[in-house]
C-alpha positions as CSV (number, residue, x, y, z in Angstrom):
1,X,67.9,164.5,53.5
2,X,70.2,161.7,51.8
3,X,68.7,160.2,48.6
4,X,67.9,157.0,50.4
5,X,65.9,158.3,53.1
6,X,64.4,160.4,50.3
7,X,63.8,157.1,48.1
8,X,62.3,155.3,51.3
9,X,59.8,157.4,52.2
10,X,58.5,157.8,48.6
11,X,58.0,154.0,48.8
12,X,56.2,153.6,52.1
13,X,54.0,156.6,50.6
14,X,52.7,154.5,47.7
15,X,50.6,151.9,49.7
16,X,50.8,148.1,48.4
17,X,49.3,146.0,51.0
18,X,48.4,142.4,50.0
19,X,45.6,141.3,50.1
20,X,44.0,142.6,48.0
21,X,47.9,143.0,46.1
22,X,46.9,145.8,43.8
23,X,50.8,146.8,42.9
24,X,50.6,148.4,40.0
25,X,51.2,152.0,41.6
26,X,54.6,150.6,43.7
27,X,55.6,148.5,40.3
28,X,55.8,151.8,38.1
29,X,57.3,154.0,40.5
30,X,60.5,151.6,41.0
31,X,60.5,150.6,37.2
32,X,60.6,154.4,36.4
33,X,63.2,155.1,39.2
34,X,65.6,152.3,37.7
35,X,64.8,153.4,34.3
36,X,66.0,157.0,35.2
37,X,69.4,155.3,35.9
38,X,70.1,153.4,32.7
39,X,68.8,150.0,33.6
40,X,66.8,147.6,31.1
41,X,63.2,147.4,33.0
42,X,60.6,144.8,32.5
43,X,57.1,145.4,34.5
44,X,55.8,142.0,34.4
45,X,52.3,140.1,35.8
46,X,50.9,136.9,35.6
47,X,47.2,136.5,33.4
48,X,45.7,135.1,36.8
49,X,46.0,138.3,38.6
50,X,47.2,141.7,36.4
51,X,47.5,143.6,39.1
52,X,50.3,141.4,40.4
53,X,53.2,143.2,38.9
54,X,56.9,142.8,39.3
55,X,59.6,144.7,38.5
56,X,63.1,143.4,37.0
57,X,66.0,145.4,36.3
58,X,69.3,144.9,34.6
59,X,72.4,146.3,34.0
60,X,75.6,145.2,32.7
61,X,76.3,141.9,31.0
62,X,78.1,138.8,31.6
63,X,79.6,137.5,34.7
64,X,78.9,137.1,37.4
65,X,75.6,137.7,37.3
66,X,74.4,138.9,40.8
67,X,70.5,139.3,42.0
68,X,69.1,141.5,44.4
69,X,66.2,140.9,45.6
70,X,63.2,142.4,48.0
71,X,59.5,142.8,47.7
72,X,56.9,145.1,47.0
73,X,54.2,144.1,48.9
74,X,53.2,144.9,52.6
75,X,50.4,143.2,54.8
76,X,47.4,144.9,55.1
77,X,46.3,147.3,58.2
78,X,43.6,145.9,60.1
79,X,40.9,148.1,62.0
80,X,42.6,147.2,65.3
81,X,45.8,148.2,64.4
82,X,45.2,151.3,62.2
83,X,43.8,152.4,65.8
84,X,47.3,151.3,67.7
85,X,49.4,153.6,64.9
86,X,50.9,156.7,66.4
87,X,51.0,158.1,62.8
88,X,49.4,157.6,59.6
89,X,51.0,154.1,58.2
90,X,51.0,155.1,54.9
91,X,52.9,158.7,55.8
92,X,56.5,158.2,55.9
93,X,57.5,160.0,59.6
94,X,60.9,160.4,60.6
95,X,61.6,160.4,64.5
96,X,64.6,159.9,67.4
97,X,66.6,157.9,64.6
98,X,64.1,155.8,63.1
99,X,61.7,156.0,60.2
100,X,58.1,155.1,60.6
101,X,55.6,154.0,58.1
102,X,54.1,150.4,56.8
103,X,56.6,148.8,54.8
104,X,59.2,150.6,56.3
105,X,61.0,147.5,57.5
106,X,59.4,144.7,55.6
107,X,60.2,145.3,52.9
108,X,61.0,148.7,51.2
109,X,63.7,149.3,53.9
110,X,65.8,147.1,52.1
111,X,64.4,147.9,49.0
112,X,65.6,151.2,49.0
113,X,68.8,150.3,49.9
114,X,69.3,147.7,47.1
115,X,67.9,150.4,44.7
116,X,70.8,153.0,45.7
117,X,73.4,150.2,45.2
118,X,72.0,149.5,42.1
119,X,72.2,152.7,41.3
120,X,75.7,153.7,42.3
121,X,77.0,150.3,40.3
122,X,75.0,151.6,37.6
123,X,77.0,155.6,37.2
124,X,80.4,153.9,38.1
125,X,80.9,151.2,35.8
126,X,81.3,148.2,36.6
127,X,81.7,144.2,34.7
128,X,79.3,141.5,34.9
129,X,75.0,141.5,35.3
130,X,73.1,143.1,38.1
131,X,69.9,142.4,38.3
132,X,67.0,143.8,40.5
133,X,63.8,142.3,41.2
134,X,61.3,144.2,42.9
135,X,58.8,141.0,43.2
136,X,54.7,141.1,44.1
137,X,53.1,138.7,46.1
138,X,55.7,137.8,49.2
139,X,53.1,138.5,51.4
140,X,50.7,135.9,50.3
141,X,53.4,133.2,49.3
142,X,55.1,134.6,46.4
143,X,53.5,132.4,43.9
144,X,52.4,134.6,41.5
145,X,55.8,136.9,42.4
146,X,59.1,135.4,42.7
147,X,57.6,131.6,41.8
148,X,55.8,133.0,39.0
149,X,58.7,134.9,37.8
150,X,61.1,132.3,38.1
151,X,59.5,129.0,36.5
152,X,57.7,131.5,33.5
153,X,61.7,132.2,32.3
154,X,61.5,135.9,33.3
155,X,65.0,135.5,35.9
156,X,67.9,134.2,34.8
157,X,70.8,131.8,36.6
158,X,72.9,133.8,39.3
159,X,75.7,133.3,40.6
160,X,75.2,135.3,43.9
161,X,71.3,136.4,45.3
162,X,70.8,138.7,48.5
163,X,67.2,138.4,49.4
164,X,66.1,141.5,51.4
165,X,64.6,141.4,54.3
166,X,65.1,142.0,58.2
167,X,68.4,140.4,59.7
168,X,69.5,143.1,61.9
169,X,72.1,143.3,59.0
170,X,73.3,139.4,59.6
171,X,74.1,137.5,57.2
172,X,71.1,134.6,56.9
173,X,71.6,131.5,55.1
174,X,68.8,129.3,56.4
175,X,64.7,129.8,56.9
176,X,62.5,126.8,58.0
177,X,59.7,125.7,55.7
178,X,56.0,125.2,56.7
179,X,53.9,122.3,56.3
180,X,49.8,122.8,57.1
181,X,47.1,120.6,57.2
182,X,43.9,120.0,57.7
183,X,42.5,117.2,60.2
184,X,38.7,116.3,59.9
185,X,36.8,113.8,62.8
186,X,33.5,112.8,61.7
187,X,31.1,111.3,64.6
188,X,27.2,110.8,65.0
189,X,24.7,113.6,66.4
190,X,22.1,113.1,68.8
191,X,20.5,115.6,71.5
192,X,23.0,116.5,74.5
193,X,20.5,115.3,76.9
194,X,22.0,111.7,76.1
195,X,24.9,112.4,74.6
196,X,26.5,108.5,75.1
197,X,23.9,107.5,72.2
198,X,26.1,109.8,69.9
199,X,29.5,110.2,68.7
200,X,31.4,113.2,69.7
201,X,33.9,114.3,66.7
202,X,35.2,117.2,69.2
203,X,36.0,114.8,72.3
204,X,38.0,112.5,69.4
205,X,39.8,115.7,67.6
206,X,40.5,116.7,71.4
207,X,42.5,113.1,71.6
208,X,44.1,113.9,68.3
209,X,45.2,117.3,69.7
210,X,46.6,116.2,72.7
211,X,49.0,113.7,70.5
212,X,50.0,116.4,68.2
213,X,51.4,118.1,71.0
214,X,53.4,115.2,72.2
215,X,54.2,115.1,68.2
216,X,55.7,118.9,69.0
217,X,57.7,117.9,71.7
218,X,59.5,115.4,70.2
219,X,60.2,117.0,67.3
220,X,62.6,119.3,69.8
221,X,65.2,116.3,69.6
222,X,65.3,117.3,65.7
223,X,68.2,120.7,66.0
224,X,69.4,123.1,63.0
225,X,72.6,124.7,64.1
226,X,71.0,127.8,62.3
227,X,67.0,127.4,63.1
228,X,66.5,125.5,65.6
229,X,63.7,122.8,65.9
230,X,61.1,121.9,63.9
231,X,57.6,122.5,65.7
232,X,53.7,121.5,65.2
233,X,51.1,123.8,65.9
234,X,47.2,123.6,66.2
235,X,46.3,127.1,65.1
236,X,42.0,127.0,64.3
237,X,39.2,124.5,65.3
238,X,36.0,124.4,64.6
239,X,33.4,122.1,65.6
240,X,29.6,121.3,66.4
241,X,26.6,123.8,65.6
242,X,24.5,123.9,69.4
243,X,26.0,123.3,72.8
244,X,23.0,121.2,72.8
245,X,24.0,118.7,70.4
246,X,26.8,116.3,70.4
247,X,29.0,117.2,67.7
248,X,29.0,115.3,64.3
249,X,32.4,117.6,63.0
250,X,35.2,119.0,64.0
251,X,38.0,120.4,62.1
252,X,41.5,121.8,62.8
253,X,44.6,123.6,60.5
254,X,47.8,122.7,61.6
255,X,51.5,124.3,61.3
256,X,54.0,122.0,60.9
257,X,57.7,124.2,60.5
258,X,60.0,122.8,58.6
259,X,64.2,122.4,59.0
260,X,66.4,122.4,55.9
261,X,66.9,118.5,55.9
262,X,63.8,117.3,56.5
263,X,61.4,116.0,53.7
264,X,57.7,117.1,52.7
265,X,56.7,113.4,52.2
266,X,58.2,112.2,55.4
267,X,56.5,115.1,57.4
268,X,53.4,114.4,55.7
269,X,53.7,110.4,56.2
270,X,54.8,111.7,59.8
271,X,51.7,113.6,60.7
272,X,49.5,110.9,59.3
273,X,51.1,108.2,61.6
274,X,50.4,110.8,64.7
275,X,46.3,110.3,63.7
276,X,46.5,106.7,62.6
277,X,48.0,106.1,66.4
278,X,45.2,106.7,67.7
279,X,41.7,104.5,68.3
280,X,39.1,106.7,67.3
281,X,36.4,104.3,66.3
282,X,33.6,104.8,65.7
283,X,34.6,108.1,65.4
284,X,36.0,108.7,61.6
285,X,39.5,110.6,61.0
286,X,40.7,112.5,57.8
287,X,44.1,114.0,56.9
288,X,44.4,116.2,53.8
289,X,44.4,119.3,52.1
290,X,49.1,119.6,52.3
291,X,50.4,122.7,51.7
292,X,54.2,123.0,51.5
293,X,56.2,125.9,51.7
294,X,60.2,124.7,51.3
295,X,63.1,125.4,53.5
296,X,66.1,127.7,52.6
297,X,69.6,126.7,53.0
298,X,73.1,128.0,51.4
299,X,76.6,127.1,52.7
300,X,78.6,130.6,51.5
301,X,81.4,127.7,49.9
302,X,81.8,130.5,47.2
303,X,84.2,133.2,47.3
304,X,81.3,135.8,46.3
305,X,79.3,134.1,49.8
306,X,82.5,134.4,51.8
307,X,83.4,138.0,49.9
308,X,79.5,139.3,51.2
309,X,80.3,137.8,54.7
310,X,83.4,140.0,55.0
311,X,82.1,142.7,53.2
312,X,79.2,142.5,56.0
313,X,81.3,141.8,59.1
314,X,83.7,144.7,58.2
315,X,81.1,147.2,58.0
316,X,78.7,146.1,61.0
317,X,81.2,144.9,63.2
318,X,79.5,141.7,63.8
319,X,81.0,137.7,63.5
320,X,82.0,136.7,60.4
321,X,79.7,134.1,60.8
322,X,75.8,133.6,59.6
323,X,73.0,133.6,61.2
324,X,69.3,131.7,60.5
325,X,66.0,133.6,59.7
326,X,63.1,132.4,61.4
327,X,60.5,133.8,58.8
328,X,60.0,132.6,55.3
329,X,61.2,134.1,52.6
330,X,60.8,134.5,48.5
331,X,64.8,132.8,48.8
332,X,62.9,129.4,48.5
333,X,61.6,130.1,45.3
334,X,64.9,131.5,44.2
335,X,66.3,127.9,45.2
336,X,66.5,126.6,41.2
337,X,68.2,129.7,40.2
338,X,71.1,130.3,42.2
339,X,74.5,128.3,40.7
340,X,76.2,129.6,43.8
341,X,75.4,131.0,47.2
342,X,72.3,132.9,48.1
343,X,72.0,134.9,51.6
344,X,69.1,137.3,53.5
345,X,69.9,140.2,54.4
346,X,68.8,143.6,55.6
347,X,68.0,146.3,58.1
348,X,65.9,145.8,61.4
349,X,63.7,143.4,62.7
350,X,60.5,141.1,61.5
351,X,59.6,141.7,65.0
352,X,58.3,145.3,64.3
353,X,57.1,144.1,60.8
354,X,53.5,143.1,60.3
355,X,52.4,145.1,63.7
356,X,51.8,148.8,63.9
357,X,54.0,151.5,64.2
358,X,56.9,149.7,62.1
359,X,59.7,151.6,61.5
360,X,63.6,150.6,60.5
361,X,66.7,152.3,62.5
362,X,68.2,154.8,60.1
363,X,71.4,153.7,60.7
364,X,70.9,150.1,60.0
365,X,69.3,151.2,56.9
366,X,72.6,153.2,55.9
367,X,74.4,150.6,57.4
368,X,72.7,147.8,54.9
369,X,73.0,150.2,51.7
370,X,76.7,150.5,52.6
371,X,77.4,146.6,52.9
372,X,75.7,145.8,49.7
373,X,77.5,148.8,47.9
374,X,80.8,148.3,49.1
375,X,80.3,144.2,48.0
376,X,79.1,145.3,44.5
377,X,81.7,147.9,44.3
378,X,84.3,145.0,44.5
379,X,83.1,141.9,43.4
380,X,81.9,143.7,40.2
381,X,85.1,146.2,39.5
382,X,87.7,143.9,40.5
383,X,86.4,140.7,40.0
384,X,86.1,137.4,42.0
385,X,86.5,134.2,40.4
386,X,82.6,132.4,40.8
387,X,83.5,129.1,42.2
388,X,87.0,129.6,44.3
């Protein structure tokens, strides 16, 4: 069994699913593992949750200073799909070429693969800073992970970041960004047996639905050559208390993706004008409670971009050109940090991730180690110049 394969299924063994993000277990195991090969390790956790630990490791010093980067945090198995698992999740199982477990793919696939790299820069000697970060929290936004990590002074200024995760070993430079809100309709209650004496808060959210989705469609005139289109989504509502009663609230939660381009105030002053279109009276409308989630987008304009993109397209066979990454990602909370380019990358697909019986392909697993290796291996040895 290689050492990665090895190092894999130790990982998906030590469960870390968030909620309830209990990572202390994961956190030492990689801390020791990277200590064993000569890296400077910091285990690190924010006061709000302990348990919340990250791992960063470096070696080397100077330039460039280069970042991998993957999490160490799975979701959670539900009932339901604990049931659907042809295996234990939390027992590595190796079968027909692929390697089953939670976390497998998202995201200790390419967490083992950056940890070989790191290794084999480590034993072979190399110039400039490596750094690893094996953050907490992805799962459940990243802000006390990666966000946490990042404004608190604990990562420093890169010049090249690979985020891990799963790209079918493409080279991602672009993720949407998410928007969600919550719209409130207020109305009067009477008894259904006369229901026109009342005001019906579901029957007005229903009008307010109905022009979200037009909202949604013409949002498809909006294209990312990466990502595509930003959308709007109603994904819970919840209204009245009795079929016997006319409603007096209704509430739904919205999704509203974001493209790289496009603005949180202007979505937000967008969705608002959507609501205010409409004549709801005497039924009452609120919009509120923003949450905001930014996009991800990097132009490989460096030579240490353009030297990954070859080093990737050599090794995979695939066009030298990237690709966008429909998921989020911790890379927008890497944003401030990065004085170059920043990619995704990694085995597999998010597809399989979050849903039982993951598993990553064992060859692009060994495939992924190999890009990121042979990169290190030359951008670190020989030297390219950060800016070209």
């Amino acid at each position: 069994m290689s050492e990665l394969i090895e190092l894999l299924k130790a990982l998906i063994e030590i469960p870390s699913p968030n909620p309830p993000g209990d990572h202390r277990a994961i956190a030492e195991f990689v801390a020791q593992w990277l200590r064993d090969v000569g890296a400077e390790v910091s285990v690190l956790s924010p006061t709000e949750k302990p348990d919340a630990r990250s791992v960063v490791a470096v070696i080397g010093s100077g330039d460039p200073v280069i970042m991998l980067h993957a999490h160490i945090d799975t979701v959670p198995v539900g009932e339901s799909e604990a049931a659907a698992w042809s295996s234990d999740p939390f027992r590595a199982v190796e079968r027909n070429g692929r390697l089953y477990g939670k976390g497998s793919v998202d995201d200790k696939g390419p967490l083992a693969a950056m940890m070989i790299a790191f290794k084999k820069l480590a034993l072979s000697g190399h110039s400039g800073t490596l750094v690893l970060v094996g953050a907490a929290e992805e799962e459940v936004g990243g802000q006390l992970g990666t966000r946490w990590l990042a404004d608190a002074g604990h990562l420093p200024q890169c010049d090249f970041i690979i985020v891990g995760e799963q790209t079918f070993n493409r080279v991602a430079t672009a993720h949407k960004g998410v928007m969600r809100a919550t719209i409130r309709t207020t109305g009067h209650s009477v008894h259904a047996t006369n229901p026109d004496r009342g005001v019906n808060a579901i029957n007005a959210m229903a009008r307010v639905v109905l022009a979200l989705e037009n909202y949604h469609h013409e949002l498809s005139q909006r294209v990312h050559p990466l990502v595509g289109v930003p959308t709007c989504n109603v994904g819970v509502i919840q209204g009245g208390s009795t079929a016997n009663a006319v409603a007096d609230q209704c509430m739904i939660r919205l999704d509203r993706r974001v493209i790289p381009g496009e603005k949180p105030e202007v979505v937000q002053a967008e969705l608002r004008a959507v609501v205010d279109s409409m004549e709801l009276a005497p039924a009452t409308v609120e919009v509120g409670e923003f949450l905001y989630s930014s996009p991800f987008e990097s132009k490989l304009q460096t030579s240490l971009g353009k030297a990954f993109l070859e080093c990737s397209s050599s090794l995979t066979q695939a066009p030298a050109e990237p690709v966008g990454y429909l998921p989020g990602s911790d890379a927008k909370h890497l944003i401030g940090l990065v004085r170059g380019d920043m990619v995704i990358f990694g085995p597999g697909s998010y597809e399989v991730a979050h849903a039982y019986d993951e598993y990553v392909d064992i060859g692009e697993l060994e495939q992924c180690e190999a890009v990121i290796s042979k990169f290190l291996q030359q951008v670190m040895q020989v030297g390219v110049e950060r800016h070209a």
